[in-house]
OpenMM code with the backbone's topology and positions (N, CA, C; nanometers):
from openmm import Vec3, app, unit

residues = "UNK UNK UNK UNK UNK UNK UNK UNK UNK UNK UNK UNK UNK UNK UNK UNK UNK UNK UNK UNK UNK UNK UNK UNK UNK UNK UNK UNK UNK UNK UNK UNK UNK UNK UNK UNK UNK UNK UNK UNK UNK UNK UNK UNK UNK UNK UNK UNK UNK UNK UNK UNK UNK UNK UNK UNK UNK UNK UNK UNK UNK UNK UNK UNK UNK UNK UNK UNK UNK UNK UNK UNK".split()
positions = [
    Vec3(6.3850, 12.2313, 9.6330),
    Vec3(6.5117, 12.2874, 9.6720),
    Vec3(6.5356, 12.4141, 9.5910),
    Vec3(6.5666, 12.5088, 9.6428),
    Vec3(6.6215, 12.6002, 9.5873),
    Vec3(6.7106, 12.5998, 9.4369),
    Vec3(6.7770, 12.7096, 9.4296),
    Vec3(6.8056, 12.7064, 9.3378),
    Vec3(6.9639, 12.7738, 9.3761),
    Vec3(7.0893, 12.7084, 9.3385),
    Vec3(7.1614, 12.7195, 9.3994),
    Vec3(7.3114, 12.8192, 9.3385),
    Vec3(7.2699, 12.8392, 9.2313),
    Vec3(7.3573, 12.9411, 9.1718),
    Vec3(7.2826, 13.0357, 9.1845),
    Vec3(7.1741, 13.1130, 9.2533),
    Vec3(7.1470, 13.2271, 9.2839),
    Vec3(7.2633, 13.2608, 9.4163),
    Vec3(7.2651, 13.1757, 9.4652),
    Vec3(7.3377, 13.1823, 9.5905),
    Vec3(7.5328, 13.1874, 9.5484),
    Vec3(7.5493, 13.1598, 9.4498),
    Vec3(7.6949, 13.1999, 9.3913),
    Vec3(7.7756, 13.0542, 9.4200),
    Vec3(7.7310, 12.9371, 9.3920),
    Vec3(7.7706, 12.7892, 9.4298),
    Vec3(7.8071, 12.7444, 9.3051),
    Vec3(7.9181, 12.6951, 9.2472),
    Vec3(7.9822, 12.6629, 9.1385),
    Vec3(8.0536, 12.5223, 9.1492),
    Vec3(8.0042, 12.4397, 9.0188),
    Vec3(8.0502, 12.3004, 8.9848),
    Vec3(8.1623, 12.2952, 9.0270),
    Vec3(8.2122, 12.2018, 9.0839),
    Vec3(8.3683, 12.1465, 9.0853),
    Vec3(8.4294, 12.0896, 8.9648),
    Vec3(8.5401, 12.1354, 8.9128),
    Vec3(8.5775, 12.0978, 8.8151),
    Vec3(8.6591, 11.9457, 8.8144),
    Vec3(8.7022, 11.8802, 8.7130),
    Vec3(8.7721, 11.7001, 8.7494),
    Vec3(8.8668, 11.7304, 8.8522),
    Vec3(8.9942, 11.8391, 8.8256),
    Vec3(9.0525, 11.8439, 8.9519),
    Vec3(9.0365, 11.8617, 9.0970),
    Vec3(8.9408, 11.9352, 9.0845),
    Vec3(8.8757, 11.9698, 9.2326),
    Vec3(8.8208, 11.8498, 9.3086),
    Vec3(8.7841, 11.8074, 9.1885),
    Vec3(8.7178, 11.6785, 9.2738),
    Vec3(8.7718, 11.5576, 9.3254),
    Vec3(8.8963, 11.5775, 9.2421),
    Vec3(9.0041, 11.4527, 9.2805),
    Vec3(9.0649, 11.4690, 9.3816),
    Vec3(9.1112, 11.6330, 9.3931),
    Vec3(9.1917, 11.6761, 9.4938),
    Vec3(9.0892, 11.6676, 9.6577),
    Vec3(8.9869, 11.6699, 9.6609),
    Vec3(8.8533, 11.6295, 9.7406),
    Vec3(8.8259, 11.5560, 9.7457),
    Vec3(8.8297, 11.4854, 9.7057),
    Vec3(8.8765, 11.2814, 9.7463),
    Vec3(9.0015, 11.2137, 9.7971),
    Vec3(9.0806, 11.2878, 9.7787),
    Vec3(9.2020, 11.2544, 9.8066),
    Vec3(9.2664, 11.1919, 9.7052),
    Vec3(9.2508, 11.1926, 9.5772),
    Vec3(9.3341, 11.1238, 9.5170),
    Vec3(9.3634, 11.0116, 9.4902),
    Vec3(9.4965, 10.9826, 9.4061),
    Vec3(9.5101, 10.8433, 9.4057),
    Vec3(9.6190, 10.8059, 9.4659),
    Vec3(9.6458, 10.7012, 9.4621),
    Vec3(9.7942, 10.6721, 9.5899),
    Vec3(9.9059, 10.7094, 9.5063),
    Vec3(10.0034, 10.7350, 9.5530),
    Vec3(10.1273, 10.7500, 9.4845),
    Vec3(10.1933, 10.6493, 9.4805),
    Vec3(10.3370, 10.5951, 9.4131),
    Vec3(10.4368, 10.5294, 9.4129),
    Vec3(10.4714, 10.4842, 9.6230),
    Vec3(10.4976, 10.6009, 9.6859),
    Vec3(10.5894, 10.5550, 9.8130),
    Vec3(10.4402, 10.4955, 9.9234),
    Vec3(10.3272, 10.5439, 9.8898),
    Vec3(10.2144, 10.4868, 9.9382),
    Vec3(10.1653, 10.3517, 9.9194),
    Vec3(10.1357, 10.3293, 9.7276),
    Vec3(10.1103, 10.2268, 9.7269),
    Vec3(10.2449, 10.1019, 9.7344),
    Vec3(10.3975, 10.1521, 9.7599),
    Vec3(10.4563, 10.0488, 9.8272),
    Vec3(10.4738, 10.0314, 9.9319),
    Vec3(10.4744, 10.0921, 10.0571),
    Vec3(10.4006, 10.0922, 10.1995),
    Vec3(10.2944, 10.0032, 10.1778),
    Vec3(10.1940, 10.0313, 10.1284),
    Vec3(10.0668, 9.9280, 10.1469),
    Vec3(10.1146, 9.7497, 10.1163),
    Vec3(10.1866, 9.7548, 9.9592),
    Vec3(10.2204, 9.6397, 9.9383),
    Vec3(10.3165, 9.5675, 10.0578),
    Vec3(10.4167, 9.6490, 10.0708),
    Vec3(10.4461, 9.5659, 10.2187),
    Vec3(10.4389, 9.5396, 10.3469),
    Vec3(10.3562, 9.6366, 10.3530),
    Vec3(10.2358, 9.5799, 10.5050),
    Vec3(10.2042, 9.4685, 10.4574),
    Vec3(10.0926, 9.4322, 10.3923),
    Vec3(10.0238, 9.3152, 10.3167),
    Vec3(10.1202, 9.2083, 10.3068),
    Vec3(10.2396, 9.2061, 10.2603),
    Vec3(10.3376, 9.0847, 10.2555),
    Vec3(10.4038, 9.0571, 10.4174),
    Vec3(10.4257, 9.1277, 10.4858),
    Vec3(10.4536, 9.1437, 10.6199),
    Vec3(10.3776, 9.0548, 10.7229),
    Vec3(10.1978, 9.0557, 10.6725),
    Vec3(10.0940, 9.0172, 10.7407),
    Vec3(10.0959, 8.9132, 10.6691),
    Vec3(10.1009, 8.8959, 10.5720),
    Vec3(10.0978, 8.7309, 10.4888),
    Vec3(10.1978, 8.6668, 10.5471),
    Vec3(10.2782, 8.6993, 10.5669),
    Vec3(10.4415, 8.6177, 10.5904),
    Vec3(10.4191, 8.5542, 10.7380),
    Vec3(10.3797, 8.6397, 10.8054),
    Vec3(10.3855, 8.6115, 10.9824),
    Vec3(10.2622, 8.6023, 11.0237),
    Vec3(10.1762, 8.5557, 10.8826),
    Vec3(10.0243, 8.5278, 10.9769),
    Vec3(10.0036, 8.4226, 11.1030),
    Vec3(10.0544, 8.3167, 11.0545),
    Vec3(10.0675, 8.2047, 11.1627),
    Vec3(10.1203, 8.2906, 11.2898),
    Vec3(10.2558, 8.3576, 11.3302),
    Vec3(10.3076, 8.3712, 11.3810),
    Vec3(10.1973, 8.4686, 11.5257),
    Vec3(10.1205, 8.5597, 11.4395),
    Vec3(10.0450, 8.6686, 11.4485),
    Vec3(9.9757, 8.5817, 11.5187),
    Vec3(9.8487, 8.5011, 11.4868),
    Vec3(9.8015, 8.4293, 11.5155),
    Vec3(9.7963, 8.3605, 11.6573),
    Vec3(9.9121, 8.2974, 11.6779),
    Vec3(9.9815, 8.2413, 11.7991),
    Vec3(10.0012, 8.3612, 11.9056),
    Vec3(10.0230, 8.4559, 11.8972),
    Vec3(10.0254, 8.5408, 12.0046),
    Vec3(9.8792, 8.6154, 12.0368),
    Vec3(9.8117, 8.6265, 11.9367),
    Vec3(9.6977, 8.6694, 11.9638),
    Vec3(9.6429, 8.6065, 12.0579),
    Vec3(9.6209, 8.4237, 12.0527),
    Vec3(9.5720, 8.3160, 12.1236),
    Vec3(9.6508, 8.2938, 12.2648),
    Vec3(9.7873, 8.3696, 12.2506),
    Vec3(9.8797, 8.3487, 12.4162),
    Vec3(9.7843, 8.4840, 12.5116),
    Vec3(9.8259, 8.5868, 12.3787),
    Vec3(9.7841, 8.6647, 12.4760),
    Vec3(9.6235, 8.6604, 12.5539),
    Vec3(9.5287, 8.6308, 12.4973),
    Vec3(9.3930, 8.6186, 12.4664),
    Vec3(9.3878, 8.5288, 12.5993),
    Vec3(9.4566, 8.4178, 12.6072),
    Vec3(9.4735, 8.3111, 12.7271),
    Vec3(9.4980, 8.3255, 12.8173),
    Vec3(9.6334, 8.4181, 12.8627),
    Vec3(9.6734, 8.4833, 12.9838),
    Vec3(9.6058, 8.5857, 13.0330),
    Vec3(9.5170, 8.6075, 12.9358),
    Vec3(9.4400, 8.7817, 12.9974),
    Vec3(9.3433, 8.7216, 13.0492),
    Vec3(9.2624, 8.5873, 13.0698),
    Vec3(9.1260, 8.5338, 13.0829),
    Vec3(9.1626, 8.4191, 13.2130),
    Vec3(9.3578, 8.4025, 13.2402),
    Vec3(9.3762, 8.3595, 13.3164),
    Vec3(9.3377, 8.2128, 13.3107),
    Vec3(9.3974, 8.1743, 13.1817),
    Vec3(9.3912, 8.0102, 13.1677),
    Vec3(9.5110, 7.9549, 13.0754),
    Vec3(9.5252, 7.8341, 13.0745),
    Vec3(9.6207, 7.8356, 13.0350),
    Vec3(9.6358, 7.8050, 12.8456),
    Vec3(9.7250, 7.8223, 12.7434),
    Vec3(9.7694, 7.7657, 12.6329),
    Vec3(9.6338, 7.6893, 12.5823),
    Vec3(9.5188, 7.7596, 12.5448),
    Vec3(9.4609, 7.6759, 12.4610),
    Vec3(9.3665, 7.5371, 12.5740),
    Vec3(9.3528, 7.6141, 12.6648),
    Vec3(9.2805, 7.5080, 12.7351),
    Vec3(9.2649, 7.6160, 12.8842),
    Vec3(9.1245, 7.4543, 12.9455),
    Vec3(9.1064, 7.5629, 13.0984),
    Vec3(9.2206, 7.5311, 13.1599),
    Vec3(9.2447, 7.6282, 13.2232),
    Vec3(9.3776, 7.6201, 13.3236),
    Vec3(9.2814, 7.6941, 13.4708),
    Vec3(9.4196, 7.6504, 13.5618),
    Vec3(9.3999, 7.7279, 13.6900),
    Vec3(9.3691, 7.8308, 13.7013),
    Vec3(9.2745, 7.9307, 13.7874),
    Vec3(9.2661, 8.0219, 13.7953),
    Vec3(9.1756, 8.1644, 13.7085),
    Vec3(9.1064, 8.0641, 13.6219),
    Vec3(8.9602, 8.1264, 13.5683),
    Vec3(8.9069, 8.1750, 13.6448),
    Vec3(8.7573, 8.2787, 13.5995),
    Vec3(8.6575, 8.3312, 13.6704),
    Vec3(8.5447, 8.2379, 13.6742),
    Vec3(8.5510, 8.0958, 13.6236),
    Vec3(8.4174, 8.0527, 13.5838),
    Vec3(8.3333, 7.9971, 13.7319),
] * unit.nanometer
topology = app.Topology()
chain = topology.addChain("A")
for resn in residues:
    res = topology.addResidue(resn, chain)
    for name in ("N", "CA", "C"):
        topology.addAtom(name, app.Element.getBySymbol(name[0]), res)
């Protein structure tokens, strides 16, 4: 490989590089995150149960069992 400061290419310094990563989370970020996470803990069950209604009615059967009107 070449040689790359002939070409005028210069180290990134600690800030540069942080700011090029994006950083670290802030205060109003990392409490957004924390309460997503408690949000999804709280109403997992709940979550859950609709996933499985919806999942059922789209396949055209019924609640957790075959129902009328499958493709099988």
């Amino acid at each position: 490989m070449k040689n790359l400061e002939n070409y005028g290419v210069q180290e990134l310094d600690a800030l540069e590089i942080k700011e090029t990563d994006g950083g670290d989370l802030g205060i109003g970020e990392a409490i957004a995150l924390a309460s997503a996470a408690i949000y999804v803990y709280d109403n997992w069950d709940e979550g859950v149960q609709h996933f499985w209604n919806g999942y059922y009615s789209s396949n055209g059967t019924s609640d957790f069992g075959v129902g009328a009107g499958g493709s099988w």
